[in-house]
C-alpha positions in Angstrom: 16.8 67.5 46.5 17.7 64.5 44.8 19.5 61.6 46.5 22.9 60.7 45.7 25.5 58.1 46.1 28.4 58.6 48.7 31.1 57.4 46.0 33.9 57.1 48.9 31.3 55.5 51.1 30.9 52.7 48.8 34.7 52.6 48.2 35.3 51.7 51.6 32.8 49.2 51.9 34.0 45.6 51.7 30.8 44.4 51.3 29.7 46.2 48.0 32.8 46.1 46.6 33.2 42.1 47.4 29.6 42.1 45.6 30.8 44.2 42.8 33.5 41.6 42.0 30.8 39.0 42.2 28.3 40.7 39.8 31.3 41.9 37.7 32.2 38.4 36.8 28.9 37.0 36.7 27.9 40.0 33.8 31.4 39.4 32.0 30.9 35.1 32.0 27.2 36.0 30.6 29.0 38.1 27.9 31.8 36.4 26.9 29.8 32.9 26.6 27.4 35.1 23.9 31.0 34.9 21.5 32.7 32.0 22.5 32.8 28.9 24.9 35.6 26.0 25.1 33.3 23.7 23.7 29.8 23.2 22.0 26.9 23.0 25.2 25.3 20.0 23.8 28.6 18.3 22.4 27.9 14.7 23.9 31.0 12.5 24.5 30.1 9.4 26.4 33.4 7.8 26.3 34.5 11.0 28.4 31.7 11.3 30.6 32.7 12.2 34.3 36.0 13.1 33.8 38.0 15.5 35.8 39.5 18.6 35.2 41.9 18.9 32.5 43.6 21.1 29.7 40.7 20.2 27.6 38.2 20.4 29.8 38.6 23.0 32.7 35.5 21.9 34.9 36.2 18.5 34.1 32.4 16.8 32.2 29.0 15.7 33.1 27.4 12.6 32.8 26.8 13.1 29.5 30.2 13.8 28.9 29.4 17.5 28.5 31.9 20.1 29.1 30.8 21.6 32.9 32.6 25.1 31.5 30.5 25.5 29.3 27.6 24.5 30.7 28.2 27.2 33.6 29.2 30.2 31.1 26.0 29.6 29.3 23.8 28.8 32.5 25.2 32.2 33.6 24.0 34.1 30.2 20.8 32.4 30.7 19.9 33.4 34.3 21.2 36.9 33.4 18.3 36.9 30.6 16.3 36.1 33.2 16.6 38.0 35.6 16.7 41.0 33.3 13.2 40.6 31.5 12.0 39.7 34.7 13.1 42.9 36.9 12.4 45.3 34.1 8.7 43.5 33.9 8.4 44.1 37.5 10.4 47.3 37.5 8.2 49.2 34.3 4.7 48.4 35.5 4.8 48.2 38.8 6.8 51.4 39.7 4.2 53.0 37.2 1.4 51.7 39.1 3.4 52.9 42.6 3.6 56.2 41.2 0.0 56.4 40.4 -1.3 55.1 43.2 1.1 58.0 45.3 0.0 60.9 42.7 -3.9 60.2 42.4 -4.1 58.6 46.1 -7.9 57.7 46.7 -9.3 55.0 45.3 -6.4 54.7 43.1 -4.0 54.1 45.8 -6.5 51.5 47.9 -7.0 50.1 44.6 -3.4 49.3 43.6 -2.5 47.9 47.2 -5.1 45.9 47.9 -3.9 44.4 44.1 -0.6 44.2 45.0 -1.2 41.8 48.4 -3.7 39.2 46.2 -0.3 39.0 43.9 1.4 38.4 46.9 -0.5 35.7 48.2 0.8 33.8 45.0 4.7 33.8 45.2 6.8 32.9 42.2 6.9 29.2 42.2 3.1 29.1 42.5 2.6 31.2 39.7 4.7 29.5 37.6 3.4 26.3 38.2 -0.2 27.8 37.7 1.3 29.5 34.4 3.0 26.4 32.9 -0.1 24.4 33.6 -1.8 26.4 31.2 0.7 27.0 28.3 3.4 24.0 29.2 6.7 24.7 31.1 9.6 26.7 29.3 11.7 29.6 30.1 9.3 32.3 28.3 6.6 31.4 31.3 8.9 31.3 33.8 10.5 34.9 33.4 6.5 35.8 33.3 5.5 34.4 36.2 8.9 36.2 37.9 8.3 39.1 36.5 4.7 39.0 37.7 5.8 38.3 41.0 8.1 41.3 41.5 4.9 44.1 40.2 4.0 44.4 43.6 7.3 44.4 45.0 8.2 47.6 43.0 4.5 49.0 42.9 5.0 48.8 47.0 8.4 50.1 46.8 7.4 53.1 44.7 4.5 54.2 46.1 6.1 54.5 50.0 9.0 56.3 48.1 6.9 58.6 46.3 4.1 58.8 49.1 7.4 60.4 51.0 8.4 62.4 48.3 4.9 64.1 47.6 4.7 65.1 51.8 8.1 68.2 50.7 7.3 71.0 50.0 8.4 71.6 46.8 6.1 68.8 45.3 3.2 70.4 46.6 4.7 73.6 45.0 4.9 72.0 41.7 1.4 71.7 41.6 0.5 75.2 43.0 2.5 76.4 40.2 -0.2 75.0 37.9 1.3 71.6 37.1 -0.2 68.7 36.9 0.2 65.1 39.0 2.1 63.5 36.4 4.3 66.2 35.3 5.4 66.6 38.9 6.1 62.7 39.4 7.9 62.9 35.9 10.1 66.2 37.1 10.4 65.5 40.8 9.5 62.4 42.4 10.8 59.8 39.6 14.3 61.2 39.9 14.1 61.1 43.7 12.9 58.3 43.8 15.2 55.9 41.0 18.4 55.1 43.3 15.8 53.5 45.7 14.6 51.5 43.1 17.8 50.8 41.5 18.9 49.6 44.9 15.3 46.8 45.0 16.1 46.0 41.0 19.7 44.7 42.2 17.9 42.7 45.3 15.3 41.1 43.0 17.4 40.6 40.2 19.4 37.8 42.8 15.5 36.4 43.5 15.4 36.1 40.0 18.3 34.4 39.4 17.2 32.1 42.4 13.5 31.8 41.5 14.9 30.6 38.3 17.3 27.8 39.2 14.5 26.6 41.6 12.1 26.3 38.5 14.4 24.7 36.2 15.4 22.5 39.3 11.4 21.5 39.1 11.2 21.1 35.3 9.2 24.3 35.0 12.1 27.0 33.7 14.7 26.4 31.0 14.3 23.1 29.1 17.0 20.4 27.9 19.0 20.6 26.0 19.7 24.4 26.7 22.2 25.0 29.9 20.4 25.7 33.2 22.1 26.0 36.8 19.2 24.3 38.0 18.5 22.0 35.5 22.4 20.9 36.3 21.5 20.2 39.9 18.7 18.4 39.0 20.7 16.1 36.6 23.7 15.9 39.3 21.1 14.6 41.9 21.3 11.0 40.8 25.2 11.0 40.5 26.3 12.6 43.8 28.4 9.9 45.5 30.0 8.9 42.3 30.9 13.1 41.0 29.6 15.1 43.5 31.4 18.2 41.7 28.3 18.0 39.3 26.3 19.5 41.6 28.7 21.2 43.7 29.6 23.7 40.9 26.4 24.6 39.8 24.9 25.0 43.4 28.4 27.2 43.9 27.7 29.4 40.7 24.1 30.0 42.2 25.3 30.9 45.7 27.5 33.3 44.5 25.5 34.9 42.2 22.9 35.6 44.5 25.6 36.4 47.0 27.3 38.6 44.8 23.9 41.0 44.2 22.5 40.9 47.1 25.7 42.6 48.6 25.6 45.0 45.9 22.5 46.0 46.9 22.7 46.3 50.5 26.2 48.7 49.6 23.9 50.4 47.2 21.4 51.3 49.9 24.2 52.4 52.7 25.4 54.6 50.3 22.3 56.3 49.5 21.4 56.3 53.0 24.1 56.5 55.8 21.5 56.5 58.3 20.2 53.3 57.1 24.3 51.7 58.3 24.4 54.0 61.3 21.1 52.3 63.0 22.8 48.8 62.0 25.9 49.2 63.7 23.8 51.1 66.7 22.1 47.6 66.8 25.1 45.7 66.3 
């Protein structure tokens, strides 16, 4: 029996639908900046630098004299990138090797856990730096060395799920029927198993989005002169006390970002699991 959504669940949850708003208008500033932004992102206008909000200029302009708007929309397309190539690497291979190591068990299955805590003992920022050392620091390597990190996030994920799902009945009836492991984790466990790991691909898209801010705050990520949240921070740094909005906005547009997803997710996983809010609240 597949697991489903509780539509009116998630309707009457503040939460999910406070982190639907979020997510909504973070997706739509990614895809509106892709066909149009008040302004060029690398227009430089000295004689305007640190001005403040205006009809021209919404956000008001960097030190630079950069238009902030634009900056953000295009900051927002770029950590959307991001986080998109990064989840699906981590989503694609490591809930096939989750699913593997549940179907074939064995060595297999030690094999694939023991792999996934050595990646584990190497979190995002240390890979990254380890990566850019070798080929140089750019957004390419960082959304590899994010998307490395979350393998054994969804390899771990997938394999308890499907660990679970292989203990019914009707998956061990699959396979007394004459089918084999993977045609039974194709028919029956992957579907049972995808709203649990749509609910860890919204949670990890927000480390993503976070892991790369953090990287482009350390000069690792997204390079000058393309628009980076973090990259804007980094730059704001040294002009706080005279425009403190300069990091203030970007710092804000990360927050909610990551804000916005990860209450998506957690409405996401009350609503395929009411239990899962009933032991909260018991706790509570």
């Amino acid at each position: 029996m597949r697991a489903a959504v509780n539509t009116a669940r998630l309707c009457r949850n503040p939460g999910f639908l406070a982190g639907a708003v979020l997510t909504g208008l973070l997706v739509l500033t990614g895809l509106v900046s892709l066909v149009w932004t008040p302004h060029a992102f690398d227009a430089v206008a000295i004689t305007q630098r640190m001005q403040g909000p205006s009809v021209a200029h919404w956000l008001g302009t960097d030190h630079f004299g950069r238009d902030i708007a634009t900056r953000l929309m295009i900051g927002a397309r770029n950590s959307l990138m991001v986080g998109l190539v990064a989840v699906g690497i981590g989503l694609v291979a490591g809930a096939t090797l989750g699913l593997l190591a549940a179907a074939r068990g064995g060595w297999v299955d030690d094999l694939v856990a023991r792999g996934a805590d050595i990646v584990f003992a190497f979190p995002a920022i240390v890979s990254a730096i380890l990566i850019t050392a070798v080929f140089g620091p750019g957004a390419i390597n960082a959304i590899i060395a994010i998307g490395i990190f979350n393998v054994p996030v969804f390899a771990r994920v997938s394999r308890g799920a499907a660990r679970q799902i292989w203990g019914l009945e009707y998956a061990r009836a699959g396979v007394a029927t004459g089918k084999s492991s993977m045609l039974v984790t194709r028919d029956h466990v992957l579907p049972n198993i995808a709203p649990v790991l749509t609910v860890q691909a919204t949670i990890q898209f927000a480390v993503a989005i976070l892991a790369e801010a953090a990287l482009a705050y350390l000069g690792l990520g997204t390079q000058p002169p393309a628009p980076s949240w973090g990259r804007m921070l980094f730059d704001a740094q040294t002009f706080m006390a005279l425009d403190p909005k300069l990091a203030i906005l970007p710092g804000l547009a990360i927050a909610l970002a990551v804000l916005g997803l990860n209450l998506l997710g957690d409405g996401l996983r009350d609503g395929l699991d009411p239990r899962l809010r009933a032991e909260r609240m018991g706790r509570a």
